[in-house]
N, C-alpha and C positions, 0 to 999 in steps of 0.2 A: 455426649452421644456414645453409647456403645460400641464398639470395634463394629463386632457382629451385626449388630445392627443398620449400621451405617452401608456396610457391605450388601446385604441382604435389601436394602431400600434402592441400590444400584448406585451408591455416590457414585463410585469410581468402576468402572467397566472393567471386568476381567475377575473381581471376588477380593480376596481379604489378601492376597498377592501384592497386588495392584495398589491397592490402599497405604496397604504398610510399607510399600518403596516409596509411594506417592509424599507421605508424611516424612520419611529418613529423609529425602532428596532435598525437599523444600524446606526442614528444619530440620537440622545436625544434631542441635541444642536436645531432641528427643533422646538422644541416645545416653546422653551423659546421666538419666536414670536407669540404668542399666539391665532394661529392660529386654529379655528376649522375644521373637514375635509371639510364641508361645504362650510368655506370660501376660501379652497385649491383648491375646483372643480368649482363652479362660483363664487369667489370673482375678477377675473382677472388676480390672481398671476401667472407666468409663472415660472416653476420649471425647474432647466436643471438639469437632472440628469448624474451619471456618466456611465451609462449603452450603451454599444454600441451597437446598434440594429442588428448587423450582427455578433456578436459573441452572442447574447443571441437567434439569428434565431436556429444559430448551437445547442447549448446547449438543446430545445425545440427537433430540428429534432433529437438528438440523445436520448434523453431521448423516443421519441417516434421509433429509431429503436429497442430500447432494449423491449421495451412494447409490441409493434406489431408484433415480432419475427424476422422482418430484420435481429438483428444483431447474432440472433441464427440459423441462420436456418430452420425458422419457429417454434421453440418453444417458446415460453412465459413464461413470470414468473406466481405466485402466486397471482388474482388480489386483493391482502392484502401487497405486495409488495409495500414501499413506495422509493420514488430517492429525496434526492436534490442535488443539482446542483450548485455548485456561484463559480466566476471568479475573482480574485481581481488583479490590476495592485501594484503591490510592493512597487513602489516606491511615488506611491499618495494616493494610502490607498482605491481610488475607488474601486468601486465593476461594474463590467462589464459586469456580467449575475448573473441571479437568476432564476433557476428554483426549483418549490416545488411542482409540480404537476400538472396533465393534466386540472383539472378541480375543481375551487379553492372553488367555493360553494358548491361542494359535500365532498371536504375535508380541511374544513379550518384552517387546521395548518400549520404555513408555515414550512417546513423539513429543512429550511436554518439556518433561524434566531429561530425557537423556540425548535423544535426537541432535545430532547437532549439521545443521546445513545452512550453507549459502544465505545469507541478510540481505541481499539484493538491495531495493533502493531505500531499504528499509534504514539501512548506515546513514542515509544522506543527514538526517537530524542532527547527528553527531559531530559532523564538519560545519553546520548550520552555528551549533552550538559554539565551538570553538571559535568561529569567527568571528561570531556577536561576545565572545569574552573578548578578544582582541580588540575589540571597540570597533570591528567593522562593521559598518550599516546593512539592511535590508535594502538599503537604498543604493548598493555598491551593484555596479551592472559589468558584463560579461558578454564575451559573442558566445550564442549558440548555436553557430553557423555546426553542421555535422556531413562527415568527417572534418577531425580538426588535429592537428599535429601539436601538441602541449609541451612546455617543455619538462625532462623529467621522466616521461609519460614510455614507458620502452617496454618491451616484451621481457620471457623470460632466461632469450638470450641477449640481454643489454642490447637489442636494436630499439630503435625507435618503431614507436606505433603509436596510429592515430584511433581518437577517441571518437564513439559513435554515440547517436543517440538513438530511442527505439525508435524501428524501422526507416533510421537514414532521414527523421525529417529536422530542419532545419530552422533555427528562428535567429531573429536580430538581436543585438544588443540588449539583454534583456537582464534585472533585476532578479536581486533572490527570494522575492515573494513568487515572482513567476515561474522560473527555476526552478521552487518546490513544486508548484500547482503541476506545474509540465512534467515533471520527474528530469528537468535537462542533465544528461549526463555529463557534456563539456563543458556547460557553467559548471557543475561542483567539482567536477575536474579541475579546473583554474584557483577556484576556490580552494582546495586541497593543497592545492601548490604553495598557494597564499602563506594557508594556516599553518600547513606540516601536518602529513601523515600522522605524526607519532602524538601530535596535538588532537588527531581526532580521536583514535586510541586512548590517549587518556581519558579523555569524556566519554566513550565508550566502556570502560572499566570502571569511572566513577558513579556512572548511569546505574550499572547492576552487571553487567556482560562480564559473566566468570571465565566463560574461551578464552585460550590464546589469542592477543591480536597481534598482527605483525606489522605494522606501523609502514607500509610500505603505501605508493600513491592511490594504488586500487582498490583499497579497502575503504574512502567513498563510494566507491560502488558498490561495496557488499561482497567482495572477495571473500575476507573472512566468513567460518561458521559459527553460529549461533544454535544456542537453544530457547525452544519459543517462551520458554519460561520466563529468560534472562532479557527476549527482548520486550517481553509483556513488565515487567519489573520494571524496564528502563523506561518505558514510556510510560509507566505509570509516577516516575518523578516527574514528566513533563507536565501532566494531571495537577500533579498536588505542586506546580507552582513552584520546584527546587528544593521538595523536602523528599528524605527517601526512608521508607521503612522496609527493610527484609522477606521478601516473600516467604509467608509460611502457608500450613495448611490445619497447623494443630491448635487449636485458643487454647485448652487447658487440658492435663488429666486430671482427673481423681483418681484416687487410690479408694479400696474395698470400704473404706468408712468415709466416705465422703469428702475428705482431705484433699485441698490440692496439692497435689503432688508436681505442677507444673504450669506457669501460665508464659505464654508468649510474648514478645517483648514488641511493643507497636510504638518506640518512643522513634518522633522525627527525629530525623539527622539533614542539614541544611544543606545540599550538595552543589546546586546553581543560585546565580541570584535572580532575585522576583523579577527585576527587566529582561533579562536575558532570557527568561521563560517566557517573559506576555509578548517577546516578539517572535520568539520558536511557535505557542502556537498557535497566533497572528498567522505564521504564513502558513503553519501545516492544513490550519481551517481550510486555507483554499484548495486542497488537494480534495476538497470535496463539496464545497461549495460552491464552486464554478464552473463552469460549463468545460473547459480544456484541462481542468480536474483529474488525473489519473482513477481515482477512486468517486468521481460524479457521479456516474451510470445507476448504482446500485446504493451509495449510503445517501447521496441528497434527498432521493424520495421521503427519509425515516421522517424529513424536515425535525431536525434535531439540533444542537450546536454538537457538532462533532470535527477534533481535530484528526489528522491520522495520516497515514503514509502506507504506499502500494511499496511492493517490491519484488524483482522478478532477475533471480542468476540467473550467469552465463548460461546459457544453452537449456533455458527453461527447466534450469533442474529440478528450482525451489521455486515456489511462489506464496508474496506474504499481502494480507493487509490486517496491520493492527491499528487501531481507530480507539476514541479512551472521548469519554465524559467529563467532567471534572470530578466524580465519584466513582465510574468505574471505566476498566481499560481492557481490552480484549484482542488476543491476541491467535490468527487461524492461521498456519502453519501448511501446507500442501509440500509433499515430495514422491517421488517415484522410485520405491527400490527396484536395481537391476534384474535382470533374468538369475543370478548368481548368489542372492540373495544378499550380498556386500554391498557393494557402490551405488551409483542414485542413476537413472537415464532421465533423457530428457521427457517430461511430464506428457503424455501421449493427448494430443487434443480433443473434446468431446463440446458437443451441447452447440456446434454450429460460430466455434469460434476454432481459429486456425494457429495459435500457438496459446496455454494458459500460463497467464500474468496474472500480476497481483491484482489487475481492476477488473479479472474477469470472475474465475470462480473465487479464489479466495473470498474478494469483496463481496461476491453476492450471497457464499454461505455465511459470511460477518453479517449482514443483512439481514438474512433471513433468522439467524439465530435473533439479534441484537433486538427485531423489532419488538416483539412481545416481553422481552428482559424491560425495555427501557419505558413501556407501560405499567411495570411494577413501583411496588413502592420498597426501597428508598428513591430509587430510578427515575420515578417519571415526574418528575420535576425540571422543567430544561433550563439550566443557569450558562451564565455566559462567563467564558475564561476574561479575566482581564483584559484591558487593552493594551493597543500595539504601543509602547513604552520609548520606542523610537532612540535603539540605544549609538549614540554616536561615535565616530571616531577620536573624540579628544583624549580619552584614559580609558583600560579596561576596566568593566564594573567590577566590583567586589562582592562577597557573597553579604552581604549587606544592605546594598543597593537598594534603593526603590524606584519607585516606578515614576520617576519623575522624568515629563519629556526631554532629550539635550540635541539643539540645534545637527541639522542634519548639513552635508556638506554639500554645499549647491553644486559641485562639479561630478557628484556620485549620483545627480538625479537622471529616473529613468525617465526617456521619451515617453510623450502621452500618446502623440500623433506619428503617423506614417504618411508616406505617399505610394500611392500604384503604380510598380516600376512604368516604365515605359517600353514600348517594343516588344508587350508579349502577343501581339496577333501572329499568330501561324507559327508559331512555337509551339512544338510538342508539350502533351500535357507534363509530362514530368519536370521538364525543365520548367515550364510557365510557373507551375505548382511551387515546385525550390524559391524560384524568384519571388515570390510574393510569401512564401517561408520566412525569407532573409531578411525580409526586412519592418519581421514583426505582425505579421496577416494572417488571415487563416484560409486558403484556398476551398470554394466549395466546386465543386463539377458537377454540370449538367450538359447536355448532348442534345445537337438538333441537326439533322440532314444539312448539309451546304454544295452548292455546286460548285463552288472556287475554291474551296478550302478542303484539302486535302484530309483524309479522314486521320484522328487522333491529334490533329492538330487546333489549335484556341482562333476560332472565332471573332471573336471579342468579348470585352471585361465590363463588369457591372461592379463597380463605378470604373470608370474608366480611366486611364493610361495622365498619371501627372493628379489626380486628385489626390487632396490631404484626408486624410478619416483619423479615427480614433485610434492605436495601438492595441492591434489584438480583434478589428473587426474581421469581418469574413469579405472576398472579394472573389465574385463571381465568375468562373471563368467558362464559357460556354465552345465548348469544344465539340468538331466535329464529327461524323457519322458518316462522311461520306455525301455520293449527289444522292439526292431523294429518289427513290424508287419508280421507275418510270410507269404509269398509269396502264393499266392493260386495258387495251379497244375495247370500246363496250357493241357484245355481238351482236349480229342483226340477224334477222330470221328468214331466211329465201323462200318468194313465195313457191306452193306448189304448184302442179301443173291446173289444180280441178280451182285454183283461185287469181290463174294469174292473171285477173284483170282487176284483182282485188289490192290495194297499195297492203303491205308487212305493218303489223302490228307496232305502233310507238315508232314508226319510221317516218 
């Protein structure tokens, strides 16, 4: 494909700029023909790039549903709100789309390739990874109780600090399939401890992640920055099963006689092994498959097999969700630059939700791009990632490994069942809530007038106080409103003078 041409049909948003950093950034390997942009745009070379022009159409129209308020509602974000956007095919290491914004000479950074911000829970794969090299199981369980005081876990003056998960809610004893689904930050927190920082960092680098990592406890969290590029790359080896190819953007040149003067290098490199993948993304599937799903809301409808992971920095600076096929992997990126035009503020909330995370806009413009992509063809074929490979504790795998099942250890199995604590009648809702948190439930609330029971306080439970249920069901808790509204007299009509021998209407 033509430079010019290329440019001019809108691959890359901002003009032949845009283009020509987009190709330097993602392949190095361009430059050692040592070509100037110059001789790129009129020397005669014809570039085929790997970008498919009707998934990067989608990627543009959906970046501009979420801008324009389409995809809210009519609300809009923050116009300090930056998106990128890129599409990588798995198995070739192309890049398929690239969006960094509406309009490339008034913001010419590109969000894909240079942006680098906060990986929020986006990291948690990486300590996932590391742990299942170590031969720990999916089946290794953890409190999620939150706040939790870890050890290790200290601020950044060496005091200690406790770890939270989002909005302070709290679960039992819970597994690292769940742990993903939930995004629990104190499980991967303990987890982290387990593995070593510097163990998830490596897998983090081996993945594709060119940033600095600092190998410290909170980069399970997503402390570290990232570029969306590097983390669309890295999840796109989870895709292809532990094989990784180099993200590029250029397939080949020609030179003025038809000569190639250059072809891209698509050969796999084996970087995890196959079990150690089919149970990474075993669990990541559930981050959207299931109902307490982080990313549910918005990709379960595609009814797709998709695996993928939400992610949301400190202080809502960033927010991620990249989500991958087993043929392609996409990765939508959201941040907020400052008043100053430097630093990041916290992501201003819009569209009737009260801070943006990774499961809210992110995920839904992933959505709204992905759904008419994944109706195309190579695309819309829905194949299923392998199965859960169930890698044990006896030896770590090797990048050789198959996928053969190995005995799990019966003292690492999670509870199935729960019970309904006992003693939450007339317990304030927050505490009642915690409590059936803790140990594994999902509190629903609903409200109905009470004359005894003081208002904001629980009622009673559905099912009730000592029954066993399943792990992870919902338990009722009907909390008060206060006494019921006292009924106003129904008025009566006095007769007048010219009827008073007549009895009042309905009297």
């Amino acid at each position: 494909r033509n430079a010019k041409a290329a440019v001019e049909e809108g691959i890359v948003p901002g003009g032949g700029v845009a283009l020509i950093q987009a190709m330097k950034s993602a392949d190095a390997k361009i430059d050692a023909l040592g070509l100037t942009d110059e001789q790129v745009m009129r020397g005669g070379y014809s570039i085929i790039t790997t970008v498919k022009q009707s998934v990067q159409n989608e990627a543009v129209r959906a970046a501009g549903d979420l801008l324009n308020g389409t995809l809210a509602d009519g609300a809009t974000p923050d116009p300090k709100l930056k998106i990128g956007i890129t599409s990588i095919d798995p198995v070739t290491g192309g890049i398929v789309s690239l969006y960094s914004g509406q309009d490339f000479l008034a913001d010419q950074v590109n969000r894909v390739t240079k942006d680098a911000i906060q990986a929020g829970s986006t990291y948690k794969p990486f300590t996932l990874i590391a742990a299942l090299e170590k031969g720990i199981p999916l089946t290794t369980t953890f409190s999620g109780a939150s706040p939790q005081k870890i050890d290790g876990w200290v601020d950044k003056d060496g005091k200690p600090v406790a770890v939270t998960n989002f909005v302070g809610q709290s679960f039992g004893r819970i597994d690292l399939v769940k742990a993903t689904e939930d995004s629990v930050n104190t499980v991967y927190a303990q987890l982290n401890v387990e593995v070593g920082p510097k163990s998830t960092a490596d897998v983090a680098a081996r993945a594709g992640i060119t940033t600095e990592q600092s190998g410290v406890l909170s980069n399970v969290l997503g402390s570290d920055s990232v570029h969306p590029l590097d983390m669309a790359s890295a999840y796109g080896v989870f895709a292809a099963q532990g094989m990784r190819v180099a993200p590029h953007v250029v397939s080949s040149v020609l030179n003025s006689t038809g000569t190639t003067a250059y072809t891209a290098d698509t050969t796999q490199k084996r970087i995890f092994a196959a079990d150690v993948m089919a149970d990474t993304t075993f669990a990541m599937q559930t981050v959207v498959s299931q109902k307490g799903g982080s990313g549910y809301k918005y990709i379960h409808p595609l009814d797709r097999t998709i695996a993928g992971k939400t992610g949301t920095s400190t202080n809502n600076k960033s927010a991620w969700f990249v989500g991958f096929t087993t043929n392609l992997v996409t990765a939508v990126a959201m941040s907020q630059v400052a008043d100053d035009g430097k630093g990041q503020d916290t992501i201003t909330p819009f569209g009737g939700v009260s801070q943006v995370t990774g499961g809210t806009w992110p995920a839904a413009l992933w959505a709204d791009y992905m759904k008419p992509v994944l109706a195309m063809a190579p695309y819309a074929t829905d194949t299923a990632f392998p199965d859960r490979a169930n890698v044990g504790s006896s030896a770590p795998p090797t990048a050789t490994a198959t996928a053969t099942p190995t005995a799990e250890a019966p003292t690492a199995a999670a509870p199935t069942t729960a019970v309904v604590p006992d003693s939450l009648t007339s317990k304030l809702e927050a505490d009642a809530s915690a409590a059936v948190t803790a140990v594994g439930l999902v509190p629903k609330i609903v409200s109905e007038p009470s004359a005894t029971v003081p208002a904001g306080r629980v009622i009673r439970t559905d099912p009730g106080a000592g029954a066993t249920v399943e792990m992870g069901s919902e338990v009722t808790l009907v909390i008060s409103t206060g006494p019921p509204p006292t009924p106003a007299p129904t008025p009566t009509v006095a007769p007048t003078p010219s009827v008073a021998a007549t009895p009042a209407a309905g009297g």
